[in-house]
C-alpha positions in Angstrom: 57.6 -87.1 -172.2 56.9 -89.9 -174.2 59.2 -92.7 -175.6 58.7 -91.4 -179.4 59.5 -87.6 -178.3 62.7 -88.7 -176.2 63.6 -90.8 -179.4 63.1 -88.0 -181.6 65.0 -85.1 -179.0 67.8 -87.7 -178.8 68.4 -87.8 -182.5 68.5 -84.1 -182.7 70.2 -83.2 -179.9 73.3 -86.2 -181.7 72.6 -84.1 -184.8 73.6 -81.4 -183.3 77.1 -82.8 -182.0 75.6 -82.2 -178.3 75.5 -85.7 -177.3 76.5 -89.3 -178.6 75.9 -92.6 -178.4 72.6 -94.5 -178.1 69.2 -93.1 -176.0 70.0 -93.9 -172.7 67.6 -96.0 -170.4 64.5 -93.7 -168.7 65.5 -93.2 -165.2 63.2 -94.0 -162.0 60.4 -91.3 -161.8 60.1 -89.5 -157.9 57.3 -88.3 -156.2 57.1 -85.0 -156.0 58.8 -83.2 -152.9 55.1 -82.7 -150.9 54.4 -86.2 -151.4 57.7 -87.4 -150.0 57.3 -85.5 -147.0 54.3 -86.9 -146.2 55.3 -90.2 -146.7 57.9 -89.1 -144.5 56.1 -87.8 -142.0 53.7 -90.8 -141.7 57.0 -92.6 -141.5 57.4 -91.2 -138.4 54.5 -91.1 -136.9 54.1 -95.6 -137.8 57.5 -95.6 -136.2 56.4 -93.7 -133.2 53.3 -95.8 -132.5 54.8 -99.2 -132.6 58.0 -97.8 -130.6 55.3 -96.7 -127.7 53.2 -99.7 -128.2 56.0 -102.1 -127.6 57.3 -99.6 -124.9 54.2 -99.8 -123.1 54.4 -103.9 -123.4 57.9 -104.1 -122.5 58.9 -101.4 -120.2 60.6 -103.8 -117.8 63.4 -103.2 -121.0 64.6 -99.9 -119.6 65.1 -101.3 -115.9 67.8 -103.8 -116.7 71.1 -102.9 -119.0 71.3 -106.1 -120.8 67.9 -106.4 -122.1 67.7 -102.6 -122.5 71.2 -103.3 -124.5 69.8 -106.5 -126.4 66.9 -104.8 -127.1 68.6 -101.8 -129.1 70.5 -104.0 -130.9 67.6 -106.1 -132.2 66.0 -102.6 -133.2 69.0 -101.3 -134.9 69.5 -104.9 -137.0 65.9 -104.4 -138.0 66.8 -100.8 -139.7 69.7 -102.3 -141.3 66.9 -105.0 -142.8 64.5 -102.1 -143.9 66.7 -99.9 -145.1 68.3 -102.6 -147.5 65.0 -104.1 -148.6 63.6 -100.5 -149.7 66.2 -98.2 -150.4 64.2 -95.7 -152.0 61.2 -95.6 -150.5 60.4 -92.5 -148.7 57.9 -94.0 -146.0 60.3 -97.3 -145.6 63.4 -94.8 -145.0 61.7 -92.6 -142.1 60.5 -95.6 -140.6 63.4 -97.1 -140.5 64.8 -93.7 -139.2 63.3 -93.7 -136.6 63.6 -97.5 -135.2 67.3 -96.8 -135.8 67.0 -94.1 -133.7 65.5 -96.1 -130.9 67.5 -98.9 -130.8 70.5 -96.6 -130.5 69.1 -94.9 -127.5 68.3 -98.0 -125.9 72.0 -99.4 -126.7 73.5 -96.5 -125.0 71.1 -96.3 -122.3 72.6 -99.9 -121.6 76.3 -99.3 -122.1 76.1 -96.1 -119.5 74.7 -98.3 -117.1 77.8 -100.3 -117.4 80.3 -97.7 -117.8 78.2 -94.4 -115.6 76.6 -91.6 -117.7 78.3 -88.8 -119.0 81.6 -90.6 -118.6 83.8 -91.0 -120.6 83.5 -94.8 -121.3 80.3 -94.2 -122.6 81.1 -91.9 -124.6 83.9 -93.5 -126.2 81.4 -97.0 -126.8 78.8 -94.2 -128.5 81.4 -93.1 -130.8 82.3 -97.2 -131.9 78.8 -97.7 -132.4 78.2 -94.8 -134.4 80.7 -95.5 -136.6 79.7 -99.4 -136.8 76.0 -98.0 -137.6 78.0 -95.6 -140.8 79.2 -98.5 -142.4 76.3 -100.8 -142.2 73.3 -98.6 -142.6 73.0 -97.9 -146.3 71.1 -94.5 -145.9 72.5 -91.3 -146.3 70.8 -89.0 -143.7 71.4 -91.8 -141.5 75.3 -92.1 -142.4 75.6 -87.8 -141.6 73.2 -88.3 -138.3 75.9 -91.3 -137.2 79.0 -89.5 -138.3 77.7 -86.4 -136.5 76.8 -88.1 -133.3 79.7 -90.2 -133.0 82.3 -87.6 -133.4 80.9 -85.6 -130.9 80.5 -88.3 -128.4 84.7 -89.0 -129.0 84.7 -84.7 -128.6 82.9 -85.4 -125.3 85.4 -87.9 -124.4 88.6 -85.7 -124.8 86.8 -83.0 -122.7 85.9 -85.2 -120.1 89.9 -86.1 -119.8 90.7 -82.5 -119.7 91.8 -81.8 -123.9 88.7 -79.1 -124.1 91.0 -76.8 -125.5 91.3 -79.0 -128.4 88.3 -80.4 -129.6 88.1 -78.0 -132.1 91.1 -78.3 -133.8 91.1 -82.2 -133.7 87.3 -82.2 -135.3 88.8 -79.7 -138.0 91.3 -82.0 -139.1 89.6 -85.1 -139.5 86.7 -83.1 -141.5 90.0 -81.5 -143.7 91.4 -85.0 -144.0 88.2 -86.8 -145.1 87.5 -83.9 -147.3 90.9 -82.7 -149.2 90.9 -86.7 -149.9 87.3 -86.4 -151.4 88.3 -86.9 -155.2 90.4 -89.8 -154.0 87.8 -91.6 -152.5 85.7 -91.2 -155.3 84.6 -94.7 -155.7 83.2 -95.1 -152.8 80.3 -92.4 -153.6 77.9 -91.2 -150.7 79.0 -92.8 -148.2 82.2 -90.0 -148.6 79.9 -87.3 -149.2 77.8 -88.5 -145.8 80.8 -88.7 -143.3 81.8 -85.4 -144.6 79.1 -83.8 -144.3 78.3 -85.3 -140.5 82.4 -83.8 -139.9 81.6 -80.7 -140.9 78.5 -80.7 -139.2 80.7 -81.4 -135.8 83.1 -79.3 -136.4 80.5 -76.2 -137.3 79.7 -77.0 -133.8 83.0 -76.9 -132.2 83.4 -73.5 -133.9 80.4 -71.6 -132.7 80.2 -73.5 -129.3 83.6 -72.8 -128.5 83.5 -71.0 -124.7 82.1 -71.7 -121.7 78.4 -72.3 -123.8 79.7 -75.6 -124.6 80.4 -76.6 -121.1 77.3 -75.3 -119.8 75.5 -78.0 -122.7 77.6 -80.9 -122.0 77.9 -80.6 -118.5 80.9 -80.6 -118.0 82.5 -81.5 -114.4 86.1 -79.3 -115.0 87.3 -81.2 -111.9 88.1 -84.5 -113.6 90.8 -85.2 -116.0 94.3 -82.6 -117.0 94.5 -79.6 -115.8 95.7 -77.9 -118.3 95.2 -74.0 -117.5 95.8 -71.5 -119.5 98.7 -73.2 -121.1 96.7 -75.8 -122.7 93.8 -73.2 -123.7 96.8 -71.4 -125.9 98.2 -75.0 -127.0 94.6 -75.9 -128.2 94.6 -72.6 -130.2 98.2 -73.1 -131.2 96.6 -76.3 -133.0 93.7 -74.8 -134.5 95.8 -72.1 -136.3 98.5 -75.5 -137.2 95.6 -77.2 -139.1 94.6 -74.4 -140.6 97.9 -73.7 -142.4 98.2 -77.4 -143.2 94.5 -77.2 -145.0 96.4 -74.4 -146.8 99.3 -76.3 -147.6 97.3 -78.9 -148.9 95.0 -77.1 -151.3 98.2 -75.7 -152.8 99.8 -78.6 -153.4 97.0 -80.2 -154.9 96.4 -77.2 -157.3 99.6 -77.7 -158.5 101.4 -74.6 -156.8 105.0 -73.8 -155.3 104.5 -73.0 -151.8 107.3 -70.0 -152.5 105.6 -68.7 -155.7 103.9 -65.5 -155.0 100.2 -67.3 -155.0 101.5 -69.5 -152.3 102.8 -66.8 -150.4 99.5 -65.2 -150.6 97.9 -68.1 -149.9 99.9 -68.9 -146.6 100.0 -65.1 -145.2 96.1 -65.0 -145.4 96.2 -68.3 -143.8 98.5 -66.7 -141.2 96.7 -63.5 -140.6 93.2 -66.3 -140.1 95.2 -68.0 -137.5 96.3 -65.0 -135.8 92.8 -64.1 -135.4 91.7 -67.0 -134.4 94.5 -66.8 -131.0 92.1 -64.6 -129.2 89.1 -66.1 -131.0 89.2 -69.8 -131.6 86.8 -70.4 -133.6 87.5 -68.2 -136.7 90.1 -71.1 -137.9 87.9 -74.2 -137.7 85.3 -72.3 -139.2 87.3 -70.4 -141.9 89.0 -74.4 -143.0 85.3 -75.1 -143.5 84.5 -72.1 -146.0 87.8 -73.0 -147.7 87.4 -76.5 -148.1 84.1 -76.1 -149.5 85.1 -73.4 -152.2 88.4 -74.9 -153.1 85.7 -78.6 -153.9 83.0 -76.7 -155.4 80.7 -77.5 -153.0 77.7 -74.8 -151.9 76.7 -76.9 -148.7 80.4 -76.8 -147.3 80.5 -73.3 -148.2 77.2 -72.8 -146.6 78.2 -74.6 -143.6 81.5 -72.5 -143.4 79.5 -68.9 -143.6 77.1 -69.9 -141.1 79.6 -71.1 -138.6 82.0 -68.2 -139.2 78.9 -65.5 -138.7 77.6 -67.2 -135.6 81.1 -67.8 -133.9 81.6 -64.1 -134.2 78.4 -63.3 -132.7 78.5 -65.7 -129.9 82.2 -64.0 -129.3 81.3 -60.9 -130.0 78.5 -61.2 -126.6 80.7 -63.3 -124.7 82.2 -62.1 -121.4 85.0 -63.3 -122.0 86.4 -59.5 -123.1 85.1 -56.4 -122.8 83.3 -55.2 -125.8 85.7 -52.8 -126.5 88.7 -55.2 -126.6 86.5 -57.7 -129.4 85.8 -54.7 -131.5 89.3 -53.7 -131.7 90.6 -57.3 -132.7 87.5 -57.9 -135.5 88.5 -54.7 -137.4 92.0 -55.2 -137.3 91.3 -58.8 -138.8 89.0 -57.4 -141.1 91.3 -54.4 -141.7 94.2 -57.2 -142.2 91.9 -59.3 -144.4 91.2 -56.4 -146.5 95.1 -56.0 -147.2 95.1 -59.8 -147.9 92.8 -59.1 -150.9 94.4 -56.2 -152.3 98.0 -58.0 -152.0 95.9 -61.1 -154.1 95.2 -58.7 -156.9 99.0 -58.1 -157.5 100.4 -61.6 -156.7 97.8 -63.8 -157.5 96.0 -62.6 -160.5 93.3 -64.2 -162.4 94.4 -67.2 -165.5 94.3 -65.7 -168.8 90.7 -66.5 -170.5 89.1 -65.0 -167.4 88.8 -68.2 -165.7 89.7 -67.8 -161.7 91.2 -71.0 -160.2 89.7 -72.1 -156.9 93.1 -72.3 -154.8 
């Protein structure tokens, strides 16, 4: 559009009462989304090149820690350089991707010579480093990708010392405590939005993981670290069906409702008959504080992420062994069966506002 038809749609859209003020500034024109993913793409594949080239040169890199450790550092310091030179570019931003990337491997390639691999000193060093990268790196798919990565390297460290049971209710509640804080933390933008969304990301994977799957990925030795039995597998769902109620507790408060009105009675039975569910199947919580999180802040990708986890928790359970198929069928209709009576109990106790506007608590 040109400058003397903005003008012109300006002054009759202020005519009009629809806006005010003067024409704002015309904001940066993007590519369109074909020609940012090739740019992308050939981001990649530049990165890729001159990461083998100087692998090739260099190898001697990967045979000793410190210089393997040095090395990922230098690479990582250099993303920090081109992502803050060329924010916005599209080829600049996957290249730097990807050196990031590198540099990271080759950091933690040198800590778990120091500490042993798969240990739980490496994994704890992962998670500091992926949460130093967050703050410096100012890119958002970078920020989730770091977020991500390092709270699962601090869930591999509490299963390695024997808390398994409760890595999914510990990721829950620092996505739920990052996000029921989102409107607080306003000012600080994207770099909110990105560690939320690398949280939810983690604890998504808690939810449908949850079992003897998860082991099996993170090979996990169960002969170090507490031995908790099966009274820590009942504390860890114990927690899971805690944080849900305090999610609950939150929302409500912050919507500005009693927790003995009848909406918050509602509120905390369907929270209750979640939990329930989620004793015999630990996953349904994490993944149900996702879908309500995400509704409760407007926000379609939480939601997303909370649909997707709940649906493919409750198939992975559903084909577990963990329980004859007979005994999961049983316990998903009575939840849905209870879930049901949660709804019709909302249309007495909780009806809509007047003007037909529904509230989100």
């Amino acid at each position: 559009m040109s400058r003397v038809a903005r003008r012109e749609l300006w002054a009759k859209l202020r005519s009009g009462g629809l806006v005010e003020g003067e024409l704002p500034a015309p904001g940066e024109a993007r590519a369109p989304w074909f020609v940012r993913l090739m740019l992308g793409i050939a981001g990649w594949i530049g990165a890729l090149f001159l990461l083998g080239f100087v692998g090739a040169a260099f190898a001697f890199v990967l045979k000793s820690s410190v210089a393997s450790f040095v090395a990922g550092a230098c690479a990582c310091a250099a993303a920090v350089v081109i992502f803050r030179a060329a924010p916005r570019n599209d080829f600049v931003a996957q290249f730097g991707l990807a050196v990031s990337l590198a540099g990271q491997v080759l950091m933690v390639m040198g800590a778990g010579q120091w500490f042993g691999r798969f240990s739980s000193g490496t994994a704890l060093y992962l998670a500091l480093q992926q949460a130093l990268l967050f703050v410096l790196v100012p890119n958002f798919v970078h920020r989730v990708w770091a977020a991500w990565s390092g709270v699962l390297a601090a869930a591999f460290a509490m299963v390695e010392i024997g808390l398994y049971a409760f890595t999914p209710a510990v990721m829950t509640a620092a996505f739920l405590w990052v996000a029921l804080r989102e409107f607080e933390l306003a000012r600080y933008g994207a770099i909110v939005r990105a560690g939320i969304y690398g949280l939810a990301l983690a604890a998504v994977q808690a939810a449908v993981m949850h079992g003897g799957l998860a082991g099996a990925l993170l090979h996990v030795q169960r002969s170090h670290g507490l031995e908790l039995g099966e009274a820590g597998l009942w504390l860890g769902r114990l927690a899971s069906l805690a944080v849900l109620l305090w999610a609950v507790v939150q929302l409500l408060r912050r919507e500005g409702l009693a927790l003995g009105s009848g909406q918050g009675r509602v509120g905390l039975a369907g929270a209750v008959i979640l939990g329930a569910a989620s004793i015999k199947a630990p996953g349904v919580a994490p993944a149900a504080a996702i879908l309500i999180v995400g509704y409760a802040n407007a926000d379609r990708v939480l939601a997303g992420l909370g649909i997707f986890a709940l649906l493919g928790y409750l198939s992975h359970y559903y084909y577990s062994l963990q329980a004859t198929l007979l005994e999961k069928s049983a316990l998903l209709a009575a939840a849905g069966v209870a879930l049901l009576a949660a709804r019709f109990a909302m249309r007495f106790w909780w009806p809509a506002p007047k003007g037909g506007e529904a509230g989100h608590a």
